[in-house]
C-alpha positions in Angstrom: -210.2 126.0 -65.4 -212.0 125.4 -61.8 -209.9 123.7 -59.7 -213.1 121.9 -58.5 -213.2 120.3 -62.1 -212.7 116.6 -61.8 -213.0 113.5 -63.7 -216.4 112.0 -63.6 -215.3 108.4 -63.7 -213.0 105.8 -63.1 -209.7 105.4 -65.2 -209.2 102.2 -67.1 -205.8 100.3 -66.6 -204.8 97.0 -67.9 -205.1 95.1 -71.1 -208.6 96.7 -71.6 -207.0 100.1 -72.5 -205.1 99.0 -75.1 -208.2 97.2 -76.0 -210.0 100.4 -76.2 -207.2 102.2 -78.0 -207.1 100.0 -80.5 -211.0 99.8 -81.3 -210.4 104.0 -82.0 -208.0 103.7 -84.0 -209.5 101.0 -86.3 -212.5 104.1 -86.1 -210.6 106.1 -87.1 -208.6 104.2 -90.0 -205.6 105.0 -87.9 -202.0 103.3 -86.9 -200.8 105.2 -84.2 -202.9 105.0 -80.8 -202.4 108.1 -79.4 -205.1 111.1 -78.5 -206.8 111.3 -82.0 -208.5 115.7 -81.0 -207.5 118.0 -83.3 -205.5 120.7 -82.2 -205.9 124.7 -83.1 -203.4 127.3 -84.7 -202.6 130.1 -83.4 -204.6 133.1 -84.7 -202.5 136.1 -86.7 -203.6 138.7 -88.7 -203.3 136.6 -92.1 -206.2 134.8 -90.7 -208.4 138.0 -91.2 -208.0 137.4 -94.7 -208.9 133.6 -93.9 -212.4 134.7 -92.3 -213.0 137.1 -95.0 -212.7 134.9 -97.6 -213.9 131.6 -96.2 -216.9 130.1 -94.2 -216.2 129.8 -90.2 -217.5 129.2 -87.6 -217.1 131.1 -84.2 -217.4 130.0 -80.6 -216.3 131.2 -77.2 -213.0 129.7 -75.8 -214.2 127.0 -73.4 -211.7 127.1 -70.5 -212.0 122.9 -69.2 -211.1 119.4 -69.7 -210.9 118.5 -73.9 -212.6 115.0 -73.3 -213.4 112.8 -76.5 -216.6 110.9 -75.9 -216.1 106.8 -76.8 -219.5 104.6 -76.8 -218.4 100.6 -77.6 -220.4 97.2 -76.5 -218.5 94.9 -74.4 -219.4 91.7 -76.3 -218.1 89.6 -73.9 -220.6 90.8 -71.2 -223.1 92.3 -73.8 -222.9 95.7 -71.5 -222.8 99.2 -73.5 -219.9 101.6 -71.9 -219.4 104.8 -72.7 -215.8 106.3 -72.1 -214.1 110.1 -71.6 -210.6 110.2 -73.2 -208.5 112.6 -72.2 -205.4 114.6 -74.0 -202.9 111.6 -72.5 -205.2 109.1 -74.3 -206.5 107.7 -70.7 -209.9 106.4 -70.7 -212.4 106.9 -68.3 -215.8 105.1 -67.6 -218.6 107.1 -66.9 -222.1 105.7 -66.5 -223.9 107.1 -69.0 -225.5 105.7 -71.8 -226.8 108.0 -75.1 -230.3 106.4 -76.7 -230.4 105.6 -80.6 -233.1 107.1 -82.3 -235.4 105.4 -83.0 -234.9 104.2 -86.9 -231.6 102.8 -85.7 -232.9 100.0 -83.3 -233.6 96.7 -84.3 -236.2 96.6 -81.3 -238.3 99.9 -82.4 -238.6 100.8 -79.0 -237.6 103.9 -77.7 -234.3 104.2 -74.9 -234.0 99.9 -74.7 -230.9 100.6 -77.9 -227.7 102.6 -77.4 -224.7 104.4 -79.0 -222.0 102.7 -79.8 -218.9 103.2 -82.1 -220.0 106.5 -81.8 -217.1 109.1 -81.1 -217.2 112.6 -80.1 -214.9 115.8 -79.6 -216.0 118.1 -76.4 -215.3 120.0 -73.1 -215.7 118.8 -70.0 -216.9 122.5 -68.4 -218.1 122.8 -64.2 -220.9 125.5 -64.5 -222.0 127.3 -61.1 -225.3 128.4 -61.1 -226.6 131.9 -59.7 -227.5 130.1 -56.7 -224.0 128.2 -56.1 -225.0 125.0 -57.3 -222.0 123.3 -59.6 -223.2 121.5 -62.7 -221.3 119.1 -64.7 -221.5 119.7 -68.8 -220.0 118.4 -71.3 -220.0 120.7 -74.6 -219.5 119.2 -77.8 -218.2 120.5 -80.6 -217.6 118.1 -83.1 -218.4 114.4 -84.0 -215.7 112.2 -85.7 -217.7 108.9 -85.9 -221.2 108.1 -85.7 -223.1 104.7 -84.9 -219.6 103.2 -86.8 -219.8 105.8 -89.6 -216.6 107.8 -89.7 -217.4 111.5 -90.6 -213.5 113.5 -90.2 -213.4 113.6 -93.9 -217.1 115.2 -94.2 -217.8 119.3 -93.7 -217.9 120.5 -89.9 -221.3 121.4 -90.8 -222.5 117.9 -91.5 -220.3 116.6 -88.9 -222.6 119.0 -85.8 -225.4 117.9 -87.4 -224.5 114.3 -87.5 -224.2 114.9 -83.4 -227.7 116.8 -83.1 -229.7 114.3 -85.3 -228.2 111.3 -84.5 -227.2 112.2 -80.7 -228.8 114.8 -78.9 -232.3 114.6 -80.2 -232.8 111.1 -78.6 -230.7 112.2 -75.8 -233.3 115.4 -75.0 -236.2 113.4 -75.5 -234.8 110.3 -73.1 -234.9 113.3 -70.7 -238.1 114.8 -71.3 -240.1 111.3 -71.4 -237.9 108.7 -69.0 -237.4 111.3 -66.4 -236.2 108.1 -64.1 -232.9 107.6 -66.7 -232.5 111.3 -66.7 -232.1 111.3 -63.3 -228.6 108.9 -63.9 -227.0 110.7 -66.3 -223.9 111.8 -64.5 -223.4 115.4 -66.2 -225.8 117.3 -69.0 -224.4 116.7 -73.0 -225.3 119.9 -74.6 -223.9 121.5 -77.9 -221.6 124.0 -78.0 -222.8 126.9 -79.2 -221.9 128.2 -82.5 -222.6 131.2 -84.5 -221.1 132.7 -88.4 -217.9 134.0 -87.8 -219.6 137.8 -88.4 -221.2 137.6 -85.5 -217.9 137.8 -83.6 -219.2 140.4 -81.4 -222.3 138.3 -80.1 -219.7 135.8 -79.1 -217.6 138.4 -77.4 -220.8 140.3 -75.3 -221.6 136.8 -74.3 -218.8 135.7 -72.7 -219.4 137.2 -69.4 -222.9 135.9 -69.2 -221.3 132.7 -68.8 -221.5 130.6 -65.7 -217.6 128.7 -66.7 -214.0 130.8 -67.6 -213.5 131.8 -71.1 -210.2 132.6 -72.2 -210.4 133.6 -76.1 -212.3 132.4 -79.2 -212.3 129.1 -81.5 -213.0 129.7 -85.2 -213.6 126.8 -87.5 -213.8 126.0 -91.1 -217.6 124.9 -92.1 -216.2 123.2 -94.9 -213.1 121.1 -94.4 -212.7 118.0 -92.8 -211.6 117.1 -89.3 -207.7 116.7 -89.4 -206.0 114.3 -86.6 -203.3 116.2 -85.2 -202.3 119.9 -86.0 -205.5 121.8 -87.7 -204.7 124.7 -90.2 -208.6 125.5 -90.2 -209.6 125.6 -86.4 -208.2 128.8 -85.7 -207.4 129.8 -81.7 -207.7 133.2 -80.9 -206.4 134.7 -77.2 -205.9 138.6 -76.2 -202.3 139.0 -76.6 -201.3 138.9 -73.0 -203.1 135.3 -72.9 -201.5 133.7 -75.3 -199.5 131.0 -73.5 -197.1 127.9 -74.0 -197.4 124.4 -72.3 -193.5 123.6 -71.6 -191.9 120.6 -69.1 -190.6 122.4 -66.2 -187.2 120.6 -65.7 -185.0 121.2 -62.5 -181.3 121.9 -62.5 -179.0 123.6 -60.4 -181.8 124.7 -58.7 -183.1 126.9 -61.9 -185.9 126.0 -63.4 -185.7 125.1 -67.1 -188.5 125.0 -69.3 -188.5 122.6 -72.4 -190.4 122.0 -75.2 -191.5 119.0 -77.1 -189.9 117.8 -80.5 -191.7 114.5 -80.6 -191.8 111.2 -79.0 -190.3 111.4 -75.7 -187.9 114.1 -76.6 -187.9 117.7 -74.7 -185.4 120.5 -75.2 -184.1 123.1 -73.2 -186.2 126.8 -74.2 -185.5 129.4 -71.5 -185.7 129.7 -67.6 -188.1 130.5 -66.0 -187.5 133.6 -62.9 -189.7 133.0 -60.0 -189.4 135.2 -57.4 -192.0 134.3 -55.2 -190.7 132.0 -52.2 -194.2 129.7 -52.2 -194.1 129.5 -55.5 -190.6 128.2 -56.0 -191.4 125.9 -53.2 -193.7 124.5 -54.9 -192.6 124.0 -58.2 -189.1 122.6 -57.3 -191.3 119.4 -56.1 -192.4 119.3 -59.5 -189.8 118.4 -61.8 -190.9 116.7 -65.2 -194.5 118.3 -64.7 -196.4 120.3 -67.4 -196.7 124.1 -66.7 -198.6 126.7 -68.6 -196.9 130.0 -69.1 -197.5 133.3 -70.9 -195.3 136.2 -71.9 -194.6 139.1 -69.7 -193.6 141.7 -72.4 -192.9 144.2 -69.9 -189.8 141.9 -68.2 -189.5 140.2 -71.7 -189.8 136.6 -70.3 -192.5 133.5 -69.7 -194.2 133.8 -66.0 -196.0 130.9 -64.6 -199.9 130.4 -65.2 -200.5 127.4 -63.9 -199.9 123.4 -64.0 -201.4 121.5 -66.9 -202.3 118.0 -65.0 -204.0 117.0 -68.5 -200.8 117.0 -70.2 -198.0 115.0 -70.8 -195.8 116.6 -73.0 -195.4 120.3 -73.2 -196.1 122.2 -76.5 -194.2 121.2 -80.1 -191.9 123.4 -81.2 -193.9 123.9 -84.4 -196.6 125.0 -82.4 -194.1 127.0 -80.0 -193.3 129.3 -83.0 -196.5 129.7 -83.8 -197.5 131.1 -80.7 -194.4 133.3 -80.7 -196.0 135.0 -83.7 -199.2 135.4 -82.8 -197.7 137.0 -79.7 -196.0 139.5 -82.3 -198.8 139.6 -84.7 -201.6 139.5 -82.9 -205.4 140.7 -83.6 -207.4 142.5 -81.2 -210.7 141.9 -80.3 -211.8 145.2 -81.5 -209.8 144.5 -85.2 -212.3 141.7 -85.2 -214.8 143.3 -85.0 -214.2 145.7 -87.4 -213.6 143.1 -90.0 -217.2 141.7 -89.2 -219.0 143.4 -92.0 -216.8 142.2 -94.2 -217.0 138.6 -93.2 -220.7 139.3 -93.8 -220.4 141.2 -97.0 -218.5 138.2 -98.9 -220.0 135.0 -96.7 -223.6 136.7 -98.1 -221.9 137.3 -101.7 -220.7 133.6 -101.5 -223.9 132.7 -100.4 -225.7 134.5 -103.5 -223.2 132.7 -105.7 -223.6 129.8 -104.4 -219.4 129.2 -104.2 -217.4 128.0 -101.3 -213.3 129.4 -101.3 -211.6 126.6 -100.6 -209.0 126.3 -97.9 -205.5 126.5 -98.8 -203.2 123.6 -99.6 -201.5 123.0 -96.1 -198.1 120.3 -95.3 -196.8 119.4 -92.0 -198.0 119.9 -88.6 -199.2 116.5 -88.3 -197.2 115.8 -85.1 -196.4 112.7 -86.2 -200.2 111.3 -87.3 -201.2 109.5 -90.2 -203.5 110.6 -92.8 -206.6 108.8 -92.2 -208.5 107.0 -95.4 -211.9 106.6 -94.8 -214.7 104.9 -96.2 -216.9 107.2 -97.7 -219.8 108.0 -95.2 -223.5 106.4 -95.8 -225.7 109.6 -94.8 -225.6 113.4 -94.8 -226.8 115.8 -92.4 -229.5 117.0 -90.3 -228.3 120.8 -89.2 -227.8 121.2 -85.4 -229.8 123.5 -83.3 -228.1 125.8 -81.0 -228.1 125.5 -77.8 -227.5 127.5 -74.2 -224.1 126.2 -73.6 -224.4 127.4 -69.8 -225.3 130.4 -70.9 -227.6 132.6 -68.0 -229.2 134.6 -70.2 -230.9 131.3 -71.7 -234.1 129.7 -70.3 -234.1 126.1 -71.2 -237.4 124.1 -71.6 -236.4 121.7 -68.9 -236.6 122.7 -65.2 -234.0 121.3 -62.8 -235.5 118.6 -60.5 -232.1 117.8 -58.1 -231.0 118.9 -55.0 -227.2 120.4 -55.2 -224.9 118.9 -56.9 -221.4 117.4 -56.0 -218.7 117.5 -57.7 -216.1 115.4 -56.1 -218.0 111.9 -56.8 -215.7 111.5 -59.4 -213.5 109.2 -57.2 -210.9 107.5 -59.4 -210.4 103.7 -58.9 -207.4 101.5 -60.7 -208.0 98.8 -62.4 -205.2 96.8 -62.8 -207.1 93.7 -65.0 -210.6 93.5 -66.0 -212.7 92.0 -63.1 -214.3 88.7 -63.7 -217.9 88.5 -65.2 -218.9 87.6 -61.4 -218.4 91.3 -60.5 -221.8 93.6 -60.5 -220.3 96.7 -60.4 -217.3 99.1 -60.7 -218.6 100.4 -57.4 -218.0 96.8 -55.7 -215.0 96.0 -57.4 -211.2 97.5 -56.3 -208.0 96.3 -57.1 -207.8 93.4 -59.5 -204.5 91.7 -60.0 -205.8 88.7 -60.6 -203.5 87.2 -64.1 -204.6 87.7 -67.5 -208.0 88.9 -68.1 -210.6 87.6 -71.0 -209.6 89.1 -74.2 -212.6 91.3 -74.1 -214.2 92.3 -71.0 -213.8 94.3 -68.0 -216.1 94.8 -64.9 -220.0 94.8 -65.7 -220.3 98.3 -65.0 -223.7 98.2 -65.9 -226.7 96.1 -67.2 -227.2 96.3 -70.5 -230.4 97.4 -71.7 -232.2 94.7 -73.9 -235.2 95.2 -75.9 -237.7 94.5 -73.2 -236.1 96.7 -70.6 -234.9 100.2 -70.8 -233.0 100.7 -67.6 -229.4 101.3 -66.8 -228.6 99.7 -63.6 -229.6 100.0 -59.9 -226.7 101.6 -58.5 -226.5 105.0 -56.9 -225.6 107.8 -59.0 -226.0 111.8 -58.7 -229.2 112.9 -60.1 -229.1 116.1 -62.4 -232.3 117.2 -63.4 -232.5 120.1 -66.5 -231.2 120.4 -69.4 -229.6 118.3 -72.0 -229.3 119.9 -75.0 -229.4 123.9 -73.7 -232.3 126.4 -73.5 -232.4 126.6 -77.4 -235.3 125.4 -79.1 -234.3 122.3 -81.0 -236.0 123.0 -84.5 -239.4 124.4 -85.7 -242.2 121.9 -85.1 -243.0 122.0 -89.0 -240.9 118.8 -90.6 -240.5 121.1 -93.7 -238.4 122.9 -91.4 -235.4 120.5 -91.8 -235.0 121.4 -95.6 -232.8 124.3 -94.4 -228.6 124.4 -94.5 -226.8 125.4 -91.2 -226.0 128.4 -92.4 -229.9 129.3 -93.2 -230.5 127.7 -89.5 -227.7 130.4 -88.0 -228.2 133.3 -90.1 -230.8 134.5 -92.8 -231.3 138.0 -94.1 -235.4 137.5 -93.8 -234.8 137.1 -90.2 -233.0 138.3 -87.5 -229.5 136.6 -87.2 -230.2 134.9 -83.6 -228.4 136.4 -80.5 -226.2 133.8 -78.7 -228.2 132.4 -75.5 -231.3 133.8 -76.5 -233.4 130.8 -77.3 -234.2 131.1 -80.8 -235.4 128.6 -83.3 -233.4 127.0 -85.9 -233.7 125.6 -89.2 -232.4 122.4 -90.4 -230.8 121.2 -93.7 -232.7 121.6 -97.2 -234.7 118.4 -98.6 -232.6 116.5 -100.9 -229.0 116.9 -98.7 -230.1 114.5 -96.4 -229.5 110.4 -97.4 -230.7 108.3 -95.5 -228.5 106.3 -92.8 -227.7 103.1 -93.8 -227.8 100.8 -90.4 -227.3 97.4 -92.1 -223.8 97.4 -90.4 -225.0 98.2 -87.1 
């Protein structure tokens, strides 16, 4: 991860962030309140079978912040907020506001409506350009509720193209035809790009024409539903020498313990950790109780430090410990991917032909801890996502950048300690707040809200970044009839050439007759 990476926004304390864990939760149909991202196995080589016989999936290994995306309305002050949530469940407001499109509004005017109830599942990436300019992105990859709609139990499929439709196509053309609201969007909202799991080794060539660290490959199911917790069909491949475990580094007797997480607040002792290095051990015997990443050093047979995990909390489960251990022992190699790609191709096209989907295996456990989540049975379908660049180089996008370099370190952190009056303008003119308890809903007027005869955020400074929204990809084919295509068709077709990841290539939405129409009465 770049160390220059930081938060773009300013963490919620108080009675407001239970406030906003709470209004997840109830998205999500959930009791607990903890970080809802589904988390990856471990890839081994019975997953070979897994890609062989089932639809995935493939993208590069993002190495960043995993950020869920939170839009809500503050009714109190009738403001739209937008939050980043990271793995310890913190919020964080960021100014930026994602337009409706333009059957959702009650208005019918374009960019004066905005998102809300609307949650995603991304990366928060810092790109550097060829000419040394740092861009802020944040990559998603999956969307788990949409304008109120929750969509885990739907295919991942529908889910992306939920996000493109519903999302990203407003977003881009906010960008292309209200350049001055472009211009305050504090970091680019692109989709990750995805390809068929046969094209492994596009994904693998691409990855160092990348402008952000890579450090593996994410495969995931296009047909099963997003599970809270512990995911048996997002699959997390890593070369075998990067494979690595999160454990608490705990300090005793001078040796330096590392412990493992069993739930709740509850760590256990694992091994020690050797560290010869004199500036090293300096430094981590001021860090007792802190999360450290380490990987396996077969050659000493023992765990060496990688670095500190400041997004964490916990170190890894012990579930998910063994799991690693064996895909340490079992791994795959990149090139025994690639070798099964054919394969994958043969039996996803004979699939395809059929017109039968394998389903995924019964799986049991691994929930660390979460709840199955009942949901009400979604209202609409999907439009198919395009592809998009993704901060790839080799990728021209149809925007041109317009701002001058860009900083990372505005992202200055402020505690809250109680919502700020209504009388406040700003988070940028408000500090410390200690003032009793706050209004049962509210917090500081971060910005005004757009009503139906204005479309503009607020007048406050922010960092201007010009370009891209959704990538260098072309969204989808001018021709409406275009959007009677499934994902799969838009990613891969034998009539035409299976598109190269970053290369800008068109892309085909669903077929007509999969897509119902979005039901915004409960807007």
């Amino acid at each position: 991860m770049d160390p220059a990476l930081t938060m773009p926004g300013e963490r919620v304390l108080g009675p407001y962030l239970d406030i906003l864990r709470q209004q997840v939760a109830d998205l999500l149909h959930v009791r607990h309140k903890r970080f809802a991202g589904a988390q990856p196995v471990s890839f081994t080589k019975e997953h070979l079978d897994s890609l062989e016989n089932r639809n995935f999936f493939v993208c590069e290994k993002t190495d960043g912040l995993r950020m869920l995306l939170y839009t809500t309305f503050n009714e109190r002050l009738s403001k739209y907020e937008t939050f980043l949530i990271d793995r310890k469940n913190e919020f964080y407001f960021t100014k930026i506001l994602l337009p409706l499109p333009l059957e959702a509004t009650k208005s019918k005017k374009p960019f004066v409506e905005f998102h809300r109830c609307t949650l995603l599942d991304g990366e928060l990436i810092l790109d550097t350009e060829p000419n040394g300019q740092k861009i802020l992105r944040y990559l998603v990859f999956d969307c788990l509720v949409c304008i109120g709609k929750t969509v885990i139990d739907r295919p991942f499929r529908v889910r992306l193209g939920h996000f493109h439709k519903f999302v990203l196509e407003p977003l881009k053309e906010m960008v292309v035809k209200r350049k001055d609201l472009a211009a305050r969007i504090p970091f680019l909202i692109e989709a990750k790009e995805m390809q068929l799991s046969y094209h492994v080794k596009e994904i693998f060539d691409s990855i160092p024409f990348l402008k952000h660290k890579s450090d593996g490959l994410i495969f995931t199911s296009s047909e099963e539903p997003y599970t809270l917790g512990t995911d048996p069909n997002i699959l997390k491949w890593k070369p075998a020498d990067e494979n690595s475990v999160d454990f608490m580094l705990r300090i005793r007797n001078d040796q330096f313990e590392l412990h493992l997480w069993e739930g709740q607040d509850r760590h256990r002792f694992q091994a020690y950790l050797e560290v010869e290095n004199q500036q090293l051990r300096d430094l981590l015997s001021q860090s007792n109780g802190k999360i450290i990443e380490c990987n396996w050093d077969p050659e000493h047979q023992r765990w060496q430090y990688m670095r500190f995990r400041e997004d964490k909390n916990t170190g890894n489960h012990t579930d998910v410990y063994r799991k690693i251990l064996h895909s340490i022992q079992d791994g795959v190699t990149r090139e025994e991917l690639e070798a099964h790609a054919p394969v994958i191709k043969s039996n996803w096209k004979m699939r395809e032909a059929t017109g039968t989907v394998t389903p995924a295996p019964s799986y049991s456990g691994g929930s660390n801890g979460h709840a199955a989540a009942p949901v009400r049975d979604p209202a609409y379908s999907s439009f198919a996502p395009s592809s998009a660049s993704s901060g790839y180089r080799s990728a021209p996008g149809p925007f041109s950048s317009s701002s001058g370099p860009f900083s990372s370190s505005y992202a200055d952190t402020r505690h809250y300690d109680a919502p700020p009056g209504a009388g406040s303008s700003s988070y940028d003119d408000a500090h410390q707040y200690d003032n009793g308890a706050p209004p049962s809903h509210g917090y500081a007027q971060t910005h005004v809200a757009p009503h139906a005869d204005s479309s503009e955020y607020d007048d406050q400074p922010q960092h201007h970044i010009g370009g891209e929204v959704g990538g260098g990809h072309n969204d989808l084919d001018e021709d409406d009839d275009d959007l009677a295509r499934d994902l799969e068709d838009a990613l891969g077709d034998d009539e035409h050439d299976d598109p190269v990841v970053g290369t800008g290539g068109a892309h085909r939405g669903p077929r007509d007759g999969d897509v119902e129409e979005l039901d915004y009465g409960e807007y």
